[in-house]
VOTOR-609293 format. One record per residue (C-alpha): residue in three letters; residue number from 1; y, x, z. Coordinates in Angstrom, 1 decimal, decimal comma. Each point is the difference from the previous one (the first is absolute). Last residue first. Layout:
REM VOTOR-609293
LOZA  rest   nr       y       x       z
LOZA   ala  NUM       Y       X       Z
...
//
This chain:
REM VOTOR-609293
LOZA  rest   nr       y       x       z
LOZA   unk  269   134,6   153,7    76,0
LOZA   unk  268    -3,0    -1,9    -1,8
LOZA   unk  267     1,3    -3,3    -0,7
LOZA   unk  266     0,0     0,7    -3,6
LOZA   unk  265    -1,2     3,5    -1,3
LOZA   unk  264    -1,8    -0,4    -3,1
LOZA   unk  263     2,9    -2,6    -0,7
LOZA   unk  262     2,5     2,8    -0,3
LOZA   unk  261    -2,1     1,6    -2,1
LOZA   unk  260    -0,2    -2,6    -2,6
LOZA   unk  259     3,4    -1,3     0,4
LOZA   unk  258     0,8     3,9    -0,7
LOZA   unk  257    -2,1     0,2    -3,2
LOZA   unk  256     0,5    -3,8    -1,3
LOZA   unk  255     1,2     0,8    -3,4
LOZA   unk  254     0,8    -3,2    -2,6
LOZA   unk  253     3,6    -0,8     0,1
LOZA   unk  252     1,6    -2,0    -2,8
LOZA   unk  251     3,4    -1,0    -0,2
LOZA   unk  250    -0,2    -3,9    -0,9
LOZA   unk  249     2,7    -1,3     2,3
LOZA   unk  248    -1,5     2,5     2,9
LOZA   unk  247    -3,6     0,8    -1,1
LOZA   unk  246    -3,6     0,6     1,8
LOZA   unk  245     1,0     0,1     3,6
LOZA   unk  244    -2,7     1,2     2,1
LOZA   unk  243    -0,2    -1,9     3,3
LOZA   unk  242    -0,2     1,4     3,6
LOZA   unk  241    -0,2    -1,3     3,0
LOZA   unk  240     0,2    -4,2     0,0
LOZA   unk  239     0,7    -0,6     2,7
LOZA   unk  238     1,7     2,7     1,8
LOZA   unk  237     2,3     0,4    -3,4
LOZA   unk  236    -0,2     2,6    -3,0
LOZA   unk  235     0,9     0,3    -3,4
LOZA   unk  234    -1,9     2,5    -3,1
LOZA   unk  233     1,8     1,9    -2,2
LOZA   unk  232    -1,1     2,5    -2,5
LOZA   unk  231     0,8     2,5    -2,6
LOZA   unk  230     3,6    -0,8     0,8
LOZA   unk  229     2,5    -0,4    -2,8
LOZA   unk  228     0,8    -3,7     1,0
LOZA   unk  227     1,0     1,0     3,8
LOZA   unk  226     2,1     3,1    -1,3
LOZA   unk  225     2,1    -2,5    -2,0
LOZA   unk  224     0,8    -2,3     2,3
LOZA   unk  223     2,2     2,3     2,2
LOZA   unk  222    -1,5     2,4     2,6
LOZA   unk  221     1,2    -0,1     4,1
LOZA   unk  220    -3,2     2,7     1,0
LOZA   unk  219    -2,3    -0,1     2,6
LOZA   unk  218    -2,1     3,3    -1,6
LOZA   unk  217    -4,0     0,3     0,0
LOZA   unk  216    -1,6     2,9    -0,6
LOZA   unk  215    -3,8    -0,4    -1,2
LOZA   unk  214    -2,9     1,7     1,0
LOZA   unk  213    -0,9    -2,4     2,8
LOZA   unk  212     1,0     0,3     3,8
LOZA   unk  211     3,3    -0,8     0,1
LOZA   unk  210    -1,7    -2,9    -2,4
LOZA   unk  209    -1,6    -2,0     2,7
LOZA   unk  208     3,2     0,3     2,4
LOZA   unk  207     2,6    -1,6    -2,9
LOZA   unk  206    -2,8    -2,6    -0,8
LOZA   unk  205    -0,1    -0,8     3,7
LOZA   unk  204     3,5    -0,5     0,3
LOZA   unk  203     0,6    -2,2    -3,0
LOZA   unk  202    -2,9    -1,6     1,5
LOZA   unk  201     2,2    -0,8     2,6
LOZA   unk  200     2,8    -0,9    -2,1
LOZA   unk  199     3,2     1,5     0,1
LOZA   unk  198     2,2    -3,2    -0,8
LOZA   unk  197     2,5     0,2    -3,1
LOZA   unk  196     3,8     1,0     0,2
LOZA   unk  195     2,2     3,2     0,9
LOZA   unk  194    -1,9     2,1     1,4
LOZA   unk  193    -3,2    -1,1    -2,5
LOZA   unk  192    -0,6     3,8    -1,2
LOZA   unk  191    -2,3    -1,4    -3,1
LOZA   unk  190    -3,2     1,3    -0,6
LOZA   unk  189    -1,2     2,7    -2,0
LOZA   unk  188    -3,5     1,8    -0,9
LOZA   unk  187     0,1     3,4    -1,6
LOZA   unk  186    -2,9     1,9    -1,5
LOZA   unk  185     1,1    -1,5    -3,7
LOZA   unk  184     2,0    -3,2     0,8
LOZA   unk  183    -1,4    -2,4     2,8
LOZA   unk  182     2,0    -3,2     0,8
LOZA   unk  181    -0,5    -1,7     3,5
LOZA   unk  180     2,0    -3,8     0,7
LOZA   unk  179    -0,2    -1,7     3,1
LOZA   unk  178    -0,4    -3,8     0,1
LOZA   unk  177     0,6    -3,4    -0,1
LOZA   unk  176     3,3    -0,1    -2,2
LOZA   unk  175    -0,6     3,3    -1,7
LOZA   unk  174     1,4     3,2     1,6
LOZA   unk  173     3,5     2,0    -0,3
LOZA   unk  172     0,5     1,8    -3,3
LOZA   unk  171     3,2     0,9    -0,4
LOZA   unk  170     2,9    -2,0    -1,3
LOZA   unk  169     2,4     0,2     2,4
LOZA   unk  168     0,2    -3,2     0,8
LOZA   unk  167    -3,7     0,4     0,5
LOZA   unk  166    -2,9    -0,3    -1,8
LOZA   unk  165    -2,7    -2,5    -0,3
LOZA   unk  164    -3,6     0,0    -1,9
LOZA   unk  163    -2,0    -3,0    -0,2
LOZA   unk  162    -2,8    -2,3     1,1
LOZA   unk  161    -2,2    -2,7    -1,6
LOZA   unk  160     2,1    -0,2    -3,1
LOZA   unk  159     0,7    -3,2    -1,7
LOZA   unk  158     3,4     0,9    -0,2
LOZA   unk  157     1,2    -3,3     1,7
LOZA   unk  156    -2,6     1,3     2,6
LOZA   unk  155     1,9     3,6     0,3
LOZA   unk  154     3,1    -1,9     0,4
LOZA   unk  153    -0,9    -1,6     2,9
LOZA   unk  152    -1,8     2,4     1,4
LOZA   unk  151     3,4     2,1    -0,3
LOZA   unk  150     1,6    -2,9     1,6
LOZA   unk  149    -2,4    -0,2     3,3
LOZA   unk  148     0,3     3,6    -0,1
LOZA   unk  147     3,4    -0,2     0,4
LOZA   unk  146    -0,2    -2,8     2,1
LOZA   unk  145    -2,1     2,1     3,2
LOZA   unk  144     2,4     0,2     2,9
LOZA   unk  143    -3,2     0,0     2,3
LOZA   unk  142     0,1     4,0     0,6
LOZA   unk  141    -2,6     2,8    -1,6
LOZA   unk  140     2,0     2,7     0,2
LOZA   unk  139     0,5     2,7    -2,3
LOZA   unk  138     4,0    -0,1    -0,6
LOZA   unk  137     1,6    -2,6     2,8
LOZA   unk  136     2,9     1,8     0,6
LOZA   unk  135     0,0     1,7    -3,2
LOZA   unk  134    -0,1    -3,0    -1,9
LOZA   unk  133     1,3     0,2    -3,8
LOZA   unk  132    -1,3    -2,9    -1,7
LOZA   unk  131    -2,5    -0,5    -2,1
LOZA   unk  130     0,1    -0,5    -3,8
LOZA   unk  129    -0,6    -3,2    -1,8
LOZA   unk  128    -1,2     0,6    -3,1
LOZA   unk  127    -3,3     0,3     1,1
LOZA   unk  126    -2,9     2,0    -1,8
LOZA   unk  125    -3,2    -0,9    -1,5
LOZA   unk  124    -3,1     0,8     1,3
LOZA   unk  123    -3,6     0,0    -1,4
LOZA   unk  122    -3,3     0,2     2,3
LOZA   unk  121    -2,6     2,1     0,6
LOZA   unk  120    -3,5    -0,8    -0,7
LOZA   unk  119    -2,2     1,3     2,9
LOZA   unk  118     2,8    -0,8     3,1
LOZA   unk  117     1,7    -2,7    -2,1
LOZA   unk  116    -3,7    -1,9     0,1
LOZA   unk  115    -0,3     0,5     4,0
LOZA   unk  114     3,5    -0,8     0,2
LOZA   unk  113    -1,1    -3,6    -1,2
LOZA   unk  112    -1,4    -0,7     2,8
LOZA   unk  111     2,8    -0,2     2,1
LOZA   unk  110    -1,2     0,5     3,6
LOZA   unk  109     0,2    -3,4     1,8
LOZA   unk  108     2,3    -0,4     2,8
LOZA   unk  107     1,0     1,0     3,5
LOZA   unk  106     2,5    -0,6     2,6
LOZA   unk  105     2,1     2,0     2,4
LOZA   unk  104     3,5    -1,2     1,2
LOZA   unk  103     1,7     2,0     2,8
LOZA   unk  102     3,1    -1,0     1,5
LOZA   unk  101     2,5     1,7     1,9
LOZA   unk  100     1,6    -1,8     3,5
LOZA   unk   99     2,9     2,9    -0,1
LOZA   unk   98     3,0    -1,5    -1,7
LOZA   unk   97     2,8     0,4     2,1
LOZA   unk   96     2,5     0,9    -1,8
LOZA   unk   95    -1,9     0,0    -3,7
LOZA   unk   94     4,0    -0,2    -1,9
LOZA   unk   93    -0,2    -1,6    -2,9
LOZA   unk   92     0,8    -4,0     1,2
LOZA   unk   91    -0,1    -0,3     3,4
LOZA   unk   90    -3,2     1,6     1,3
LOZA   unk   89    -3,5    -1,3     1,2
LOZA   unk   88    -3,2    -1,3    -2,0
LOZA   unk   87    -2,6     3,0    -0,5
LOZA   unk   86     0,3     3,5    -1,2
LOZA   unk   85    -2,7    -0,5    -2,5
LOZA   unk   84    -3,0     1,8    -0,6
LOZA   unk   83    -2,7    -1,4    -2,8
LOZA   unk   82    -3,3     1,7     0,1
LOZA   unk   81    -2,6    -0,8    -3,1
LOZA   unk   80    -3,8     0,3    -0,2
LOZA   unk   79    -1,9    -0,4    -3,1
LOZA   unk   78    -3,7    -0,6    -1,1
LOZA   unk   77    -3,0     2,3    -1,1
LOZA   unk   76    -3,3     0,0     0,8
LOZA   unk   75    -1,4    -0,9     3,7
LOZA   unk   74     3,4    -1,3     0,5
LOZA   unk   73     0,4    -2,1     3,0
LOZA   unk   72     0,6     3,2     2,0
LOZA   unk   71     3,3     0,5    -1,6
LOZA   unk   70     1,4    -3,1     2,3
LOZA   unk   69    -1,0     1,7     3,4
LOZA   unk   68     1,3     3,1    -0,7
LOZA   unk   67     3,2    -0,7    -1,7
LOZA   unk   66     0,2    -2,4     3,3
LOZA   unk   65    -1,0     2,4     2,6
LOZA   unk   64     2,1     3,1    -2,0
LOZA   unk   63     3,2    -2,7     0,3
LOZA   unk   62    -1,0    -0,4     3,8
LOZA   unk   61     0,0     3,7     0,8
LOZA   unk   60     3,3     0,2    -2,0
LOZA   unk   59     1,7    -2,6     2,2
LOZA   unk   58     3,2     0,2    -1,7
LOZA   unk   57     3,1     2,5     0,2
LOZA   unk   56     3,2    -1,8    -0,2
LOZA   unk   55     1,2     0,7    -3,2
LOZA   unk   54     3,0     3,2    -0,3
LOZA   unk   53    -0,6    -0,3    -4,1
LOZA   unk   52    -1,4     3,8     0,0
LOZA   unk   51    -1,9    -0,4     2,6
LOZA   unk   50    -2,1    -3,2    -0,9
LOZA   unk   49    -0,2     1,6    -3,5
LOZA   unk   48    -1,2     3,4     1,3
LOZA   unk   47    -2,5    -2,2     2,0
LOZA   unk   46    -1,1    -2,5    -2,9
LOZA   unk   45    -1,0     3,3    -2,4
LOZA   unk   44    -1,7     1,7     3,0
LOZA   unk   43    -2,1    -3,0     0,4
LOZA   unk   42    -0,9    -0,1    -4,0
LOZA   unk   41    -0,4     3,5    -0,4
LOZA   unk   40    -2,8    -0,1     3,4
LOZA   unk   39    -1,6    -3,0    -2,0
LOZA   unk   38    -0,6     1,8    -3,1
LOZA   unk   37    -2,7    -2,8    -0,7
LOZA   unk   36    -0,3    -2,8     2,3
LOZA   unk   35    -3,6    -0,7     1,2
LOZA   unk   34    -2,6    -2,8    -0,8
LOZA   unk   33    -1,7     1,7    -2,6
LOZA   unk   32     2,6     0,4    -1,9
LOZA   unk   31     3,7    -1,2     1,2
LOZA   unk   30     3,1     0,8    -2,7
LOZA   unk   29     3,1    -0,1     1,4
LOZA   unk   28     3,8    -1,8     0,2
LOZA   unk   27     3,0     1,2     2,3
LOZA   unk   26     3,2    -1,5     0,9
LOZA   unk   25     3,2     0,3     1,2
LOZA   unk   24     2,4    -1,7     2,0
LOZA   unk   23     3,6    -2,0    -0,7
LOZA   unk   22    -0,3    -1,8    -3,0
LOZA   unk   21     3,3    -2,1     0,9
LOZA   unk   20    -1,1    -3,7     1,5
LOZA   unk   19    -3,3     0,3    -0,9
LOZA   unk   18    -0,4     3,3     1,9
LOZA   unk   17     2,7    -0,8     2,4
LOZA   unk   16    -2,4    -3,0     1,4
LOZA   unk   15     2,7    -2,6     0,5
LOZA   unk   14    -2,7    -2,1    -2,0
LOZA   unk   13    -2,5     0,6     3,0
LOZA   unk   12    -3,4     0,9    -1,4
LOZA   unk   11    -2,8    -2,1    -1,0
LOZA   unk   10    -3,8     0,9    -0,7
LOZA   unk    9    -2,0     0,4     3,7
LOZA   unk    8    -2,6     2,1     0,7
LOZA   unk    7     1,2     2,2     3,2
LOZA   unk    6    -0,1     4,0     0,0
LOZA   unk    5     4,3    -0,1    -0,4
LOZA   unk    4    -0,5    -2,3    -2,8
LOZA   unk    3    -3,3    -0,3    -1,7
LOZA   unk    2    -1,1    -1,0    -3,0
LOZA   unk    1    -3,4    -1,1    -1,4
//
């Protein structure tokens, strides 16, 4: 089903700035028995976006109504997504007068196969295409989405299921889908992602879940290198949680203490 503005329809207007220029945001999660997971992160994630790109505010009683309404089909496990866009209006760049916002929520199938990636882990390769330096738009999850679309790209010709990406710069940044956690002795890293890369919401919750665990845990802008001498890695999206990764082109990685942990604790703070 989807619904626009709390009405089932499936069209928008093609002067719709978020076809026209990728101008909105977006956010994708995981529904188990028939609620959204880390819902709160998710809202709070779409507000600081709405701010932060001056976006008419929506309904937000009405998007919770239709999250609501469309996670409840679930009895197991199915996905929800919320598409904001500022709406039709504006001559060319400029959002003058752009305040009828739209919101787009739908749902989907989970991906059964994460269930698989969850207990076996899966094998990345990494991009050679780098990301771009963003700091305007630096951890949010916005609608101007082709680099990713190219890394996938990429990642498929390499006959890889996912992959690691860095930045101009070099340093690690995430993988194409998702968040990207390395643990080296007591010490578990991920990237700063100020100046590219999305903070993920369970980015967020991983970061919360291991304040509170024996480890320290450093955001850190780290080359290549640092990533592939890891005693473990393991990637993260709302979707999906988290997955072990077993190698990156052929480096192996076989501990799972802090994925282990971390898991003990999902959903729990």
């Amino acid at each position: 089903m989807i619904l626009i503005n709390g009405k089932p329809q499936s069209h928008v207007e093609v002067t719709d700035r978020a076809l026209q220029y990728g101008d909105g945001c977006f956010t994708t999660m995981l529904v188990e028995t028939g609620r959204v997971r880390l819902w709160p992160l998710h809202l709070a994630r779409l507000k600081k976006t709405v701010n932060a790109f001056a976006i008419a505010e929506p309904d937000w009683q009405q998007l919770e109504s239709d999250v609501a309404r469309l996670a409840a089909q679930y009895p197991e496990k199915g996905g929800v997504k919320v598409l904001i866009s500022r709406g039709s209006g504006g001559r060319g760049y400029s959002p003058h007068g752009c305040d009828a916002t739209q919101v787009v929520v739908s749902d989907f199938t989970w991906p059964a196969h994460y269930a698989n990636w969850q207990q076996d882990g899966i094998s990345l390769g990494i991009c050679q295409q780098r990301l771009s330096i963003s700091p305007i738009l630096a951890g949010y999850k916005h609608l101007n989405r082709l680099e990713q679309v190219m890394l996938k790209q990429e990642a498929e010709k390499a006959g890889v299921v996912d992959a690691v990406t860095l930045d101009a710069n070099g340093a690690v940044a995430e993988t194409v889908a998702s968040n990207i956690f390395w643990r080296k002795g007591n010490t578990i890293y991920t990237p700063l992602l100020d100046l590219s890369g999305v903070h993920g919401v369970m980015r967020r919750h991983v970061i919360e879940i291991v304040a509170s665990l024996d480890y320290c845990l450093e955001s850190v802008k780290m080359p290549l290198d640092s990533l592939l001498c890891a005693d473990e890695v393991f990637i993260t999206n709302a979707l999906m949680a988290l997955v072990p990764v077993n190698d990156i082109n052929g480096i192996k990685f076989v501990e799972r203490d802090a994925l282990n942990a971390i898991n003990k604790r999902l959903y729990t703070c």
